[in-house]
C-alpha positions as CSV (number, residue, x, y, z in Angstrom):
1,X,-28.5,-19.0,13.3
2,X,-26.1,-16.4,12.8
3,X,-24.4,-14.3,16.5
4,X,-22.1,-12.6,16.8
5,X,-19.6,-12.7,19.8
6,X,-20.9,-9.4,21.6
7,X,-24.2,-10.6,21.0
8,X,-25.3,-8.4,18.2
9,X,-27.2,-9.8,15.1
10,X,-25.3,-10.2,12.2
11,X,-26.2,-7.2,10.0
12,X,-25.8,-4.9,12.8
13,X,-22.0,-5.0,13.8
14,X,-20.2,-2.4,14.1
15,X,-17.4,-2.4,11.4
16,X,-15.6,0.6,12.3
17,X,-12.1,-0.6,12.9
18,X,-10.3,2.8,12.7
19,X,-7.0,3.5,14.8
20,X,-7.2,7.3,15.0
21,X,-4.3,8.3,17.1
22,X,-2.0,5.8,14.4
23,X,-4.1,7.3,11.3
24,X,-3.5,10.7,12.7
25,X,0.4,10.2,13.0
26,X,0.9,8.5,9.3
27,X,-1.3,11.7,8.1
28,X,0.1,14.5,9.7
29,X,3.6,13.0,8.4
30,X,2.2,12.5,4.8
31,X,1.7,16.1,4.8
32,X,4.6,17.4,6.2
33,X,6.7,15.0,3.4
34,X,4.2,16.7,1.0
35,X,4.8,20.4,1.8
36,X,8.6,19.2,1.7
37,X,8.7,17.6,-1.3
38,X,6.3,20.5,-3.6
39,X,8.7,22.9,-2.0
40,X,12.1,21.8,-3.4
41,X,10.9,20.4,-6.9
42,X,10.5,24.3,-8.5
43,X,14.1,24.3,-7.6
44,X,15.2,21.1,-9.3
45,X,12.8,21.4,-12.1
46,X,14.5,25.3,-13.0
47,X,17.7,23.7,-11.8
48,X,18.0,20.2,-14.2
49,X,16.8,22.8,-17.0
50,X,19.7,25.2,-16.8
51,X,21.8,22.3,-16.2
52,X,21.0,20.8,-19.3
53,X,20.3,17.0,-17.1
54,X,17.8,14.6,-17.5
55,X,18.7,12.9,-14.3
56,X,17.7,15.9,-12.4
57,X,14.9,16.9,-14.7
58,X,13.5,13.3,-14.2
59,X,13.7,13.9,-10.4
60,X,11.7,17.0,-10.7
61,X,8.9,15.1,-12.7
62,X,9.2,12.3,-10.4
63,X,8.9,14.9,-7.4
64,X,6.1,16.7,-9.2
65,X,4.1,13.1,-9.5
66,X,5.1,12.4,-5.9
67,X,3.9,15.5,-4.3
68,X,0.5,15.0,-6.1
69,X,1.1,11.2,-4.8
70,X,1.4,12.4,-1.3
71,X,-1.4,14.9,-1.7
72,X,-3.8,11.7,-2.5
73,X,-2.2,9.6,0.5
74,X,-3.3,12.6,2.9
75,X,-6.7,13.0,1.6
76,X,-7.1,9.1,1.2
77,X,-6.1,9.4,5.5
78,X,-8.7,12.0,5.9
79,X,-11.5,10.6,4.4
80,X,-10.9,6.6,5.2
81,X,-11.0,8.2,8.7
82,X,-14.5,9.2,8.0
83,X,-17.2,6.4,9.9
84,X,-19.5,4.4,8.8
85,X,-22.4,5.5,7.2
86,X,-25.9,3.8,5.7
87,X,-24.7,3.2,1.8
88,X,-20.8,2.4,3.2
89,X,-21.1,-0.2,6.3
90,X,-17.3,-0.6,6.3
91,X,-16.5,3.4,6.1
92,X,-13.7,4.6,3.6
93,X,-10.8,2.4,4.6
94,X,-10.7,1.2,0.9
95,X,-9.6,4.4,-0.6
96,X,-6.1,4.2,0.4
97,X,-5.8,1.0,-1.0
98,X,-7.0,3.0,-4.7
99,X,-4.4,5.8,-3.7
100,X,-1.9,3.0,-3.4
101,X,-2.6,1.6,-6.9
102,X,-3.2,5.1,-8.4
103,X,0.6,5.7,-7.0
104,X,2.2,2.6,-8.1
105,X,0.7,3.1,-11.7
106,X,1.5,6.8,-11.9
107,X,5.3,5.7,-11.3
108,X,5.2,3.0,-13.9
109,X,4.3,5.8,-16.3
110,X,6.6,8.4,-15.2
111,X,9.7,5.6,-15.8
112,X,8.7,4.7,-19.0
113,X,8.7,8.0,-19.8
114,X,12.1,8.6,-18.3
115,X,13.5,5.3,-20.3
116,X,12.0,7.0,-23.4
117,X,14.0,10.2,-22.8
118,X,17.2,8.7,-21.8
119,X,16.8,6.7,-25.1
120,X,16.5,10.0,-27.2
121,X,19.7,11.7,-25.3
122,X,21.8,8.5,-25.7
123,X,21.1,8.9,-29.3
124,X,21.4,12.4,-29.4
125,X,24.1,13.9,-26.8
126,X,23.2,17.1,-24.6
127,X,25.6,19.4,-23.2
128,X,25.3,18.6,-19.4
129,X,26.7,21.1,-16.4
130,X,27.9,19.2,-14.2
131,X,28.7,21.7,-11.7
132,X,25.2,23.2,-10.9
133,X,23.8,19.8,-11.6
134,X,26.0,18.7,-8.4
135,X,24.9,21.1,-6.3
136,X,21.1,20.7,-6.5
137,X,21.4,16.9,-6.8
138,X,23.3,17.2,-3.5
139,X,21.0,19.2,-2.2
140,X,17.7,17.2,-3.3
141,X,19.2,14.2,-1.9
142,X,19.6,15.6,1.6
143,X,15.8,16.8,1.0
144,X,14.9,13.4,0.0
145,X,16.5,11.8,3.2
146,X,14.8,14.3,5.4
147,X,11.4,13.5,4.0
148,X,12.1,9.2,3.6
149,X,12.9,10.4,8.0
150,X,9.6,12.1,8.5
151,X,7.5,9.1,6.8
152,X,9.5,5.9,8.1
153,X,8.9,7.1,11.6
154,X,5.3,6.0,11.1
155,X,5.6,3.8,8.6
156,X,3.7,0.1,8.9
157,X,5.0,-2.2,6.4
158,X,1.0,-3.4,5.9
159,X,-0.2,-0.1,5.2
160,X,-0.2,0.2,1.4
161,X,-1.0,3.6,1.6
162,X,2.3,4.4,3.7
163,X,3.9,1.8,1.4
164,X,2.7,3.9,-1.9
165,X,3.9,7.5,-0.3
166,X,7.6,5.7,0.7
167,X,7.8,4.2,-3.2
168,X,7.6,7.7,-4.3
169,X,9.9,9.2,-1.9
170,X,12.5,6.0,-2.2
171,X,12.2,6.3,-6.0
172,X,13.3,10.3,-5.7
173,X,16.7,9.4,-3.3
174,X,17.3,7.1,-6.2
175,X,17.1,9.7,-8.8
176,X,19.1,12.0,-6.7
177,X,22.2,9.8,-6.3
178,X,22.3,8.9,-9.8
179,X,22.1,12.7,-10.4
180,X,25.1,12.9,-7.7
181,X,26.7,10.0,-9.4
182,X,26.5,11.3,-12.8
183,X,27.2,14.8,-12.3
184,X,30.8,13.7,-10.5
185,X,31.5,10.7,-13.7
186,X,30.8,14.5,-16.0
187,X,33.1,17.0,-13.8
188,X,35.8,14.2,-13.4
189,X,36.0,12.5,-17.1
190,X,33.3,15.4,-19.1
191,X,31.4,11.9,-20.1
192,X,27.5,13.2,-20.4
193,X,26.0,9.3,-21.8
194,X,26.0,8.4,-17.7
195,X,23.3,11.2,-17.2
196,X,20.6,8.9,-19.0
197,X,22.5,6.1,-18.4
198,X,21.9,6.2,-15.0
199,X,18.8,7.4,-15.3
200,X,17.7,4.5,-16.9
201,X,19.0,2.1,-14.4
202,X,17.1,4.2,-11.6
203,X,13.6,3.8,-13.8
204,X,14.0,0.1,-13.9
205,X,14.6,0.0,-10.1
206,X,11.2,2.4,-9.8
207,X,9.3,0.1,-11.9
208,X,10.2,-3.2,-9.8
209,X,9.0,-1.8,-6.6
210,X,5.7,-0.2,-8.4
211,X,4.5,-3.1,-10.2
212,X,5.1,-5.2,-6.5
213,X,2.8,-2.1,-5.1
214,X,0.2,-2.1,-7.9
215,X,-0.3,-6.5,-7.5
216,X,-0.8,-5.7,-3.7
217,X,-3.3,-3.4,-4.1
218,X,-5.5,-5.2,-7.2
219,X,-5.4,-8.6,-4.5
220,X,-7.4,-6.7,-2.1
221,X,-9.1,-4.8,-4.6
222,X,-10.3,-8.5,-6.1
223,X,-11.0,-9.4,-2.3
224,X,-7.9,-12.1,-2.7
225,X,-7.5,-13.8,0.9
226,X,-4.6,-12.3,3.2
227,X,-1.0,-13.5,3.0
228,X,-0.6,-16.7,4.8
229,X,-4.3,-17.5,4.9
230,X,-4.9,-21.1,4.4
231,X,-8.3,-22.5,4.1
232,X,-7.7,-25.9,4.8
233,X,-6.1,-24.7,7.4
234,X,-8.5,-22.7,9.1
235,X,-11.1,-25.7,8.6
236,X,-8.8,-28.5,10.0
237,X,-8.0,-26.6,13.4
238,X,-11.6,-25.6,14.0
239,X,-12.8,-28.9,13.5
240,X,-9.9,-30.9,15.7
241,X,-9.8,-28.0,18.5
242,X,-13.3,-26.7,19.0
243,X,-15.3,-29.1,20.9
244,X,-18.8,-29.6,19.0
245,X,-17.8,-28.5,15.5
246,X,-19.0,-31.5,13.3
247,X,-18.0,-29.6,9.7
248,X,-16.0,-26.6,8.9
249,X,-17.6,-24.9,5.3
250,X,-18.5,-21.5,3.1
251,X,-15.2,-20.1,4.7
252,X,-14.5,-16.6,2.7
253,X,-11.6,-14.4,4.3
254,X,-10.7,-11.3,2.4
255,X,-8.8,-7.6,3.2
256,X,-11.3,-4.6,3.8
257,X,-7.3,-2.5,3.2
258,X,-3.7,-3.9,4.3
259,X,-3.2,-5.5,7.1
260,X,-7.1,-5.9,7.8
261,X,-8.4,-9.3,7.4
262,X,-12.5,-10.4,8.0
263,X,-13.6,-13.6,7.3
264,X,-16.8,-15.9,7.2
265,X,-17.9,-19.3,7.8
266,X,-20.3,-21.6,8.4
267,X,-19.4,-24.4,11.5
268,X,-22.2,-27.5,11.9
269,X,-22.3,-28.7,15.4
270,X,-23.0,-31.6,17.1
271,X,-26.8,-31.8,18.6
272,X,-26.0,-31.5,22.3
273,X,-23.6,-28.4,21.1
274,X,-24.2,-25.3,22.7
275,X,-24.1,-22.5,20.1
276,X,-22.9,-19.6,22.2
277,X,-19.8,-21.5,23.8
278,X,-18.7,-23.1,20.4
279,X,-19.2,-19.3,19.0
280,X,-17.0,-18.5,21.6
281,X,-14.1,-20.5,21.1
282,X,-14.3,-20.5,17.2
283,X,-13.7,-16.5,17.6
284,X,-11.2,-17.0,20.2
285,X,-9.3,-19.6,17.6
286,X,-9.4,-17.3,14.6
287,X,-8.2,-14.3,16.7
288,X,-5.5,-16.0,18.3
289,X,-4.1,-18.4,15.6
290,X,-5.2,-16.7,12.1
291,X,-4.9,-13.5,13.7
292,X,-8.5,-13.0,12.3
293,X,-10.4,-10.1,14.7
294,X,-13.3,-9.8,12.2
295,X,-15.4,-12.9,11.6
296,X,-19.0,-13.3,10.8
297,X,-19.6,-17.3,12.5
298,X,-23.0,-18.8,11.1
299,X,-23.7,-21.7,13.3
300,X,-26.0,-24.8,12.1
301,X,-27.2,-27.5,13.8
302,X,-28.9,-29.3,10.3
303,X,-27.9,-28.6,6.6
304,X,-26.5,-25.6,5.6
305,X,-29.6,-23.3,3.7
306,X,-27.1,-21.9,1.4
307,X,-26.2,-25.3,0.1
308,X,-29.9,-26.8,0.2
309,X,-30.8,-23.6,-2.0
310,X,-27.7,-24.0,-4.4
311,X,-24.9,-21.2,-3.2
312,X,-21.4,-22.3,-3.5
């Protein structure tokens, strides 16, 4: 028989596992860092133009990408916020883990193209200001910091969501110091190769974190277990610690989104067992050392059904 730990059938628990007051925070700051961010890249965009830069050009595109980035984190807040309904038992937590990879892959793109336009320059020399392009690098870069402030105050590490919108903003404080950096190298020695140069090395930076972003997001996409879970694990503790567990099996533990494990399993007990205290103490176990709040417990006295009838 399958019960649940409040005493609910399985098929009727309640799956909403929403912290609103946390969502809330992370959403209004998505949205200030979004307003920020679409504000100052006009100015960098009309500013690495008359400049002549690709290093501050590139940070307008990459601002450009990351305000439409941080448009899809917000909405991604507002709607996985949305409950549970009939056709979506688990609710809309899963769309900011799409957001996340739509993020990561959007800044793979936008660095390959930055790597393909440095390329061109090295080959082909622009006349670079490097006067103006100070200035607004400068200037981005303080924007930049002010926004990386406004999300890191609600930034959780396991939120790939927060983790996509803090790439984006990370990636365009890099692209604004290499601006910085290679506007001084051009004032001080007239030397315009370090614009791409630099730009380059910022891309490849940008890419490394992406890609990290993008494998995070496909695990849970492919329901992959949670860091650290450890199957053999989870069945040799239940089995030595839980008083009437005979057999540990069928154990599946995925991520509905970061940081938001759930788990199944099947535990045989002995006859004189009593189902409702070794329920107990199984959820009590996974909570406490897997750090597993979710969990569906079948409990069988005989063979498992699923077995007898051929499921894995």
């Amino acid at each position: 028989m399958s019960i649940a730990r409040d005493g609910h059938p399985v098929g009727q628990h309640n799956h909403d596992h929403h912290e609103p007051s946390a969502d809330a925070g992370r959403e209004r700051r998505v949205l200030v860092a979004f307003l920020i961010t679409a504000g100052f890249m006009g100015v960098e965009a009309v500013g690495g133009f008359l400049a002549g830069s690709l290093a501050l050009l590139a940070d307008a595109a990459h601002m450009l990408t990351d305000s439409a980035a941080l448009l899809v984190a917000w909405i991604a807040f507002r709607l996985g916020r949305m409950p549970p309904d009939n056709r979506r038992s688990y609710g809309y937590r899963r769309l900011e883990v799409l957001a996340a990879m739509g993020n990561g892959l959007a800044v793979v793109a936008l660095a390959a193209w930055i790597v393909y336009e440095a390329a061109q320059r090295i080959s082909e020399p622009v006349t670079v200001h490097g006067a103006p392009m100070l200035a607004i690098a400068a200037v981005g870069m303080a924007v930049n910091l002010l926004v990386l402030r406004v999300l890191h105050a609600g930034h959780d590490h396991g939120d790939l969501n927060m983790q996509g919108a803090v790439l984006h903003v990370l990636g365009d404080l890099l692209g604004s110091v290499a601006a910085v950096a290679a506007a001084l190298v051009i004032l001080w020695w007239g030397w315009t190769p370090i614009d791409p140069i630099l730009s380059i090395g910022v891309a490849g930076l940008i890419i490394v974190n992406a890609w990290r972003l993008v494998k995070s997001a496909a695990h849970i996409l492919l329901e992959g277990a949670p860091a650290g879970f450890d199957e053999a694990e989870v069945r040799r503790r239940l089995t030595e610690v839980v008083p009437g567990v005979h057999e540990v099996h069928h154990v599946h533990a995925w991520s509905l989104t970061s940081g938001q494990a759930l788990l199944t399993l099947h535990a045989t007990v002995s006859a004189g067992a009593d189902p409702e205290a070794v329920l107990a103490r199984i959820k009590d176990e996974l909570v406490g050392t897997f750090g597993i709040a979710h969990s569906v417990v079948q409990i069988e006295r005989k063979g498992c059904p699923d077995l007898e009838n051929g499921c894995a």
